[in-house]
C-alpha positions in Angstrom: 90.8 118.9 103.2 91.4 118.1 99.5 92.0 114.5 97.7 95.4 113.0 97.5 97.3 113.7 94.4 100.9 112.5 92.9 102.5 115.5 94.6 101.3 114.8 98.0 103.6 111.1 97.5 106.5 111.8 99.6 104.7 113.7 103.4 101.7 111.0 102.9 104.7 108.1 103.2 106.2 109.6 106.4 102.9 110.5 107.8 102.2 106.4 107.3 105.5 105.8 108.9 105.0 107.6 111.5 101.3 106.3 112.1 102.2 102.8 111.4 105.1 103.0 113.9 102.8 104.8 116.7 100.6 103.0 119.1 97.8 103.8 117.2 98.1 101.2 115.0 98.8 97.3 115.5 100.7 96.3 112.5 103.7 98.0 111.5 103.3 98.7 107.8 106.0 97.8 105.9 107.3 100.2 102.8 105.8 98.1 100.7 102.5 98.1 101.9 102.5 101.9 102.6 103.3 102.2 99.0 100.6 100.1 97.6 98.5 101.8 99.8 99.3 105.5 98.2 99.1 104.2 94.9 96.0 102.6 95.1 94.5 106.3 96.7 96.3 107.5 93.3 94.7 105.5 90.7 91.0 105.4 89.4 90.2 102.4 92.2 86.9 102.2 93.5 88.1 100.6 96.3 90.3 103.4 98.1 90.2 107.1 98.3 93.1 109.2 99.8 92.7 112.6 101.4 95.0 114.9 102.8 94.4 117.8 105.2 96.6 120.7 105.7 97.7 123.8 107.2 96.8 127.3 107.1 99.6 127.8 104.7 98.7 124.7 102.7 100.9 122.5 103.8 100.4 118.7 104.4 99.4 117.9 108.1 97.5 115.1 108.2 95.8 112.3 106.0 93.2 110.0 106.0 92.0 107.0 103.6 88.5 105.1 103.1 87.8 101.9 101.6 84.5 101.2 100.1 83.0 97.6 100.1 79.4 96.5 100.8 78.3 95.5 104.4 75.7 92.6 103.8 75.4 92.9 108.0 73.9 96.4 107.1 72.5 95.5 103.8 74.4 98.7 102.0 77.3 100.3 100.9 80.3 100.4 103.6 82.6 103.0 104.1 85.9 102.3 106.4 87.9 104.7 107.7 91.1 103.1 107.6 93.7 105.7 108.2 92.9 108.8 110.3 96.5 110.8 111.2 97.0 114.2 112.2 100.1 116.0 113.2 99.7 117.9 116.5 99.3 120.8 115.5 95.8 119.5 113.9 94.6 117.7 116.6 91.2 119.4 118.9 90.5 121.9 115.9 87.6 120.0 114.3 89.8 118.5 111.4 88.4 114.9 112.0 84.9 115.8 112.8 85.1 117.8 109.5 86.0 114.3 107.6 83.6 112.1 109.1 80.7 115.2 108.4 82.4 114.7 104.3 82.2 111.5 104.6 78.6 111.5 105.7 77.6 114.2 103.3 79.5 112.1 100.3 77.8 108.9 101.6 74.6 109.1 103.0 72.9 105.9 102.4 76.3 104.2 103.6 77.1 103.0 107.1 80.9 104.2 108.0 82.9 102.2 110.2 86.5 102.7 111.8 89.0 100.8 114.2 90.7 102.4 117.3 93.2 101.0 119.8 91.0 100.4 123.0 93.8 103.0 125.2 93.7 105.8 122.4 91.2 107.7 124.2 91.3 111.3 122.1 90.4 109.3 118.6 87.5 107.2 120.9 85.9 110.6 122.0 86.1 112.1 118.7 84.7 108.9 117.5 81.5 108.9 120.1 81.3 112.5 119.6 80.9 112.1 116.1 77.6 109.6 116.4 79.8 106.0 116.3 78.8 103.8 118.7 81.0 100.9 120.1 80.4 97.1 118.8 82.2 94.5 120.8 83.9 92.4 117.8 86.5 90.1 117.4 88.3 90.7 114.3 89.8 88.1 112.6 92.9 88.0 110.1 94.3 85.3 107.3 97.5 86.6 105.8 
């Protein structure tokens, strides 16, 4: 796992593509969005960090982005985990529990807090194994 950088541009998009377009996700991200999204995980934002997580041979398999805001429901710092995607051959060898356990270690006086289709039952075990818990929400949107 290593941060995002200006090289990583062109897999990151099709990864997003490819997540955005799976069942995975609800919305289907449009190009523009996706590249908002990757530039803001480029830039010096506060708001968004990008990571990408690769192969033995260093190539790009998978990313991931967080977004930092403040919970006043938990009366601290909030990180989201708004992107988790791995290609297949990532999948079941520890690459998200190894992200959640950064993101732990990075922020350890934050709560973290993620979204997961109710049928996508690998990320929902990977999720409880990890220490998250289940909240019954609605979630709301104004566009």
């Amino acid at each position: 796992m290593r941060s995002m950088t200006e090289a990583d541009r062109p897999r990151v998009y099709r990864m997003m593509k490819d997540f955005f377009g799976s069942d995975a996700v609800l919305t289907n991200g449009s190009d523009e969005i996706i590249e908002r999204d990757i530039d803001e995980c480029l830039s010096d934002s506060p708001f968004l960090e990008g990571f990408v997580f690769t192969d033995e041979s260093g190539e790009v398999k998978g990313y991931a982005m967080a977004a930092h805001s403040y919970s006043t429901e938990f009366g601290r710092h909030c990180v989201w985990v708004e992107d988790l995607y791995l290609e297949s051959e990532l999948r079941g060898r520890g690459v998200a529990t190894e992200f959640l356990e950064y993101l732990r270690t990075a922020y350890p006086d934050s709560v973290t807090r993620l979204e997961s289709e109710t049928d996508n039952d690998r990320a929902i075990r990977t999720y409880l194994k990890n220490g998250f818990e289940e909240i019954p929400y609605l979630e709301m949107i104004r566009r």
